[in-house]
C-alpha positions as CSV (number, residue, x, y, z in Angstrom):
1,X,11.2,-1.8,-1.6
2,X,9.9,-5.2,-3.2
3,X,8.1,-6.9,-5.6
4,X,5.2,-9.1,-4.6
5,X,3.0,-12.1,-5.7
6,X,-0.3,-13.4,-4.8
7,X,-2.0,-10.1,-3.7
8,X,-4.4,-10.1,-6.6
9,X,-5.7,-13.1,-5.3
10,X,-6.4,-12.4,-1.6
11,X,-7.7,-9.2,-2.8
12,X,-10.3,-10.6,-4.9
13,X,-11.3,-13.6,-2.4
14,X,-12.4,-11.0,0.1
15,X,-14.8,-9.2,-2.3
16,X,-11.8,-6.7,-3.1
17,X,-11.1,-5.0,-6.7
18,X,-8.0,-5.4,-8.3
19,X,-7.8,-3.6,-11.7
20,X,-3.9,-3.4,-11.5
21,X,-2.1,-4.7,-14.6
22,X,1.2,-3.6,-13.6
23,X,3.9,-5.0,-11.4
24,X,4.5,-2.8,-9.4
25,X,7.1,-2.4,-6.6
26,X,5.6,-1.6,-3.2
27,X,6.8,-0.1,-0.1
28,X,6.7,-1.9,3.2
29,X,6.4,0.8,5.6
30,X,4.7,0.1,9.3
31,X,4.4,-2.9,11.1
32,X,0.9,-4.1,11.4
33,X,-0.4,-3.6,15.4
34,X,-2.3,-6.9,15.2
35,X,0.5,-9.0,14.2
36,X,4.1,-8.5,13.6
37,X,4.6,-10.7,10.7
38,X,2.6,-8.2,8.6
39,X,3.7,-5.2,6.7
40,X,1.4,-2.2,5.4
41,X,2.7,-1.9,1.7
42,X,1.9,1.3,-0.5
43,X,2.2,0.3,-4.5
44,X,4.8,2.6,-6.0
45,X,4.7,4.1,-9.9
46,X,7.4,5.9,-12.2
47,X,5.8,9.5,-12.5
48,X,7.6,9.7,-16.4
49,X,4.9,7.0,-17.0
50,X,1.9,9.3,-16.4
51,X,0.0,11.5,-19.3
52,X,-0.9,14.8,-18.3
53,X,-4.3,14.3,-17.1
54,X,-3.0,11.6,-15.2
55,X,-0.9,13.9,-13.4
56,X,-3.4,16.5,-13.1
57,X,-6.2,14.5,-11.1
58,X,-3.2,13.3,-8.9
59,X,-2.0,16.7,-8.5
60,X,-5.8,17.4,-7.8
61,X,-6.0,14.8,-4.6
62,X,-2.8,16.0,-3.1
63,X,-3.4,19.8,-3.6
64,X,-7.2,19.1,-1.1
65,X,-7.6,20.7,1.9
66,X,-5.4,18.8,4.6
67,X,-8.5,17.7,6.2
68,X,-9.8,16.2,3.4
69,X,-8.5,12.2,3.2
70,X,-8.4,12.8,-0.6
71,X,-4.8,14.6,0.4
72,X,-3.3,11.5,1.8
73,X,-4.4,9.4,-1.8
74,X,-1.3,10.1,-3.4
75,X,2.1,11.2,-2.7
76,X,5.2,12.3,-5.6
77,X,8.6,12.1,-4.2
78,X,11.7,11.0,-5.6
79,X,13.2,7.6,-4.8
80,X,15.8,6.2,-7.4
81,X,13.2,7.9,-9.6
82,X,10.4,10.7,-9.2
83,X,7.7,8.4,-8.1
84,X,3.7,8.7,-7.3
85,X,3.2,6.3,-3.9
86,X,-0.5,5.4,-4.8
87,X,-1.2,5.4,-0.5
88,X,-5.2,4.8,-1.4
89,X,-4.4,1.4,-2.9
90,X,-2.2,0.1,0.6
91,X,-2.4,-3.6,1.4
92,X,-0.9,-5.9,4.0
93,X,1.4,-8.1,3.3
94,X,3.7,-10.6,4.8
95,X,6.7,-12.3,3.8
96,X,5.7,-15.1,2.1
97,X,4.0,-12.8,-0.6
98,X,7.7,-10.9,-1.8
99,X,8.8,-12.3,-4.5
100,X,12.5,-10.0,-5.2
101,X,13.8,-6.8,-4.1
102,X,13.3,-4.0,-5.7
103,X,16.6,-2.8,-7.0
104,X,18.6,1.0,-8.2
105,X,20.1,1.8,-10.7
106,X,23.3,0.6,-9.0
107,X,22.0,-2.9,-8.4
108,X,21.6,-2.5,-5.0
109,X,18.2,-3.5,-3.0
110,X,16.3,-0.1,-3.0
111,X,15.8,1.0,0.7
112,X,14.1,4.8,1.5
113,X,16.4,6.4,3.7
114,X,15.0,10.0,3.3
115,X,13.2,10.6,6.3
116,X,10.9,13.3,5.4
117,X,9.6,10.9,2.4
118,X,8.9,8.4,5.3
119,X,6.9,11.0,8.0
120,X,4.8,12.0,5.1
121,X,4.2,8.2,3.8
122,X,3.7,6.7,7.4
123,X,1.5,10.2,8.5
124,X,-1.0,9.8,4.9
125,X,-0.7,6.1,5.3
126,X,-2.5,6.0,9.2
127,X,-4.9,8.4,8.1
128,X,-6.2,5.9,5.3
129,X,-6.3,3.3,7.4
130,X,-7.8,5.1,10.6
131,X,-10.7,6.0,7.9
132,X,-11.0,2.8,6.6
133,X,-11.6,1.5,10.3
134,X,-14.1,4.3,11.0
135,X,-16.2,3.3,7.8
136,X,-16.1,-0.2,9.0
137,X,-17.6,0.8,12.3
138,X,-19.9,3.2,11.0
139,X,-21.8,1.1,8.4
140,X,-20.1,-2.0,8.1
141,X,-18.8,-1.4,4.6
142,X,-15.3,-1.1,2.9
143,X,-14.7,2.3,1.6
144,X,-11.2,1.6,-0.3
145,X,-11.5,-0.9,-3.6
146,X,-9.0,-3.4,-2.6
147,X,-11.0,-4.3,0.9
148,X,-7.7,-3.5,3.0
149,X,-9.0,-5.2,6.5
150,X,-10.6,-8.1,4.7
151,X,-7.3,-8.9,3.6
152,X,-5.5,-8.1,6.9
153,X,-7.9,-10.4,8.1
154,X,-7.0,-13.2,5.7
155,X,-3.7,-12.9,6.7
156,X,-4.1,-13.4,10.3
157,X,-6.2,-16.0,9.6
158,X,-3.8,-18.0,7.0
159,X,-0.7,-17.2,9.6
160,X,-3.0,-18.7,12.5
161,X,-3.9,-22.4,10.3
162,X,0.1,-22.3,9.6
163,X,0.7,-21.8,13.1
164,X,-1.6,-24.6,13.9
165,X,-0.8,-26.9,11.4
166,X,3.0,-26.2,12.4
167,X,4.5,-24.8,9.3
């Protein structure tokens, strides 16, 4: 797990919201298939943070029908903490855009070892993003706020100028 910098602002250069006022950590869980430098990320909360309500309408998502890609918007597991992985809100991201490790109580650079945690992430985290892509193809529109290809796109893009310009 990390911290990162800089999202807000690719976000919001591709016509993406960003409404966010935390720093949050995030998750870097698959390897992007169109280029290996980039990492999916899923933002990560502290569930003792949430009110009620809050808890209830994310309850609400994850409780849907399996078929329904509300299900795969949230996910409550425990890490060093019980946390809420808000899957919905995923965003590539590549090196250059960490700014620490996200560190335990023990000081140590968090890492999710619990693989059932990671088959649930990684299996809610490819149907978001294999919905996105069918909404893209279907009417040429983003469905999720934060414009998630736009900014994959952006990244490819930025990687290929630094390529060229040989950074």
């Amino acid at each position: 797990m990390y911290f990162i910098s800089g999202i807000k602002e690719i976000i919001l250069s591709v016509g993406g919201e960003f409404n966010d006022p935390k720093e949050r950590p995030i998750v870097a869980l698959l390897q992007s298939v169109e280029n290996e430098n980039i990492y999916w990320a899923i933002p990560v909360g502290d569930y003792s943070h949430r009110t009620e309500s809050q808890i209830e309408r994310i309850e609400s998502y994850i409780n849907r029908p399996a078929d329904d890609i509300g299900s795969c918007y949230y996910h409550i597991a425990r890490t060093n903490i019980k946390s809420i992985f808000f899957i919905s809100d995923v965003y590539p991201i590549n090196s250059s855009l960490i700014s620490r490790e996200y560190f335990s109580n023990d000081s140590q650079h968090y890492i999710i070892k619990n693989k059932p945690l990671l088959s649930a992430l990684d299996s809610k985290l490819k149907r978001v993003l294999a919905y996105e892509q069918a909404r893209l193809k279907s009417d040429n529109k983003f469905y999720f706020r934060q414009n998630i290809f736009g900014i994959l796109n952006s990244l490819i893009t930025k990687s290929k100028e630094e390529i060229s310009n040989g950074n």
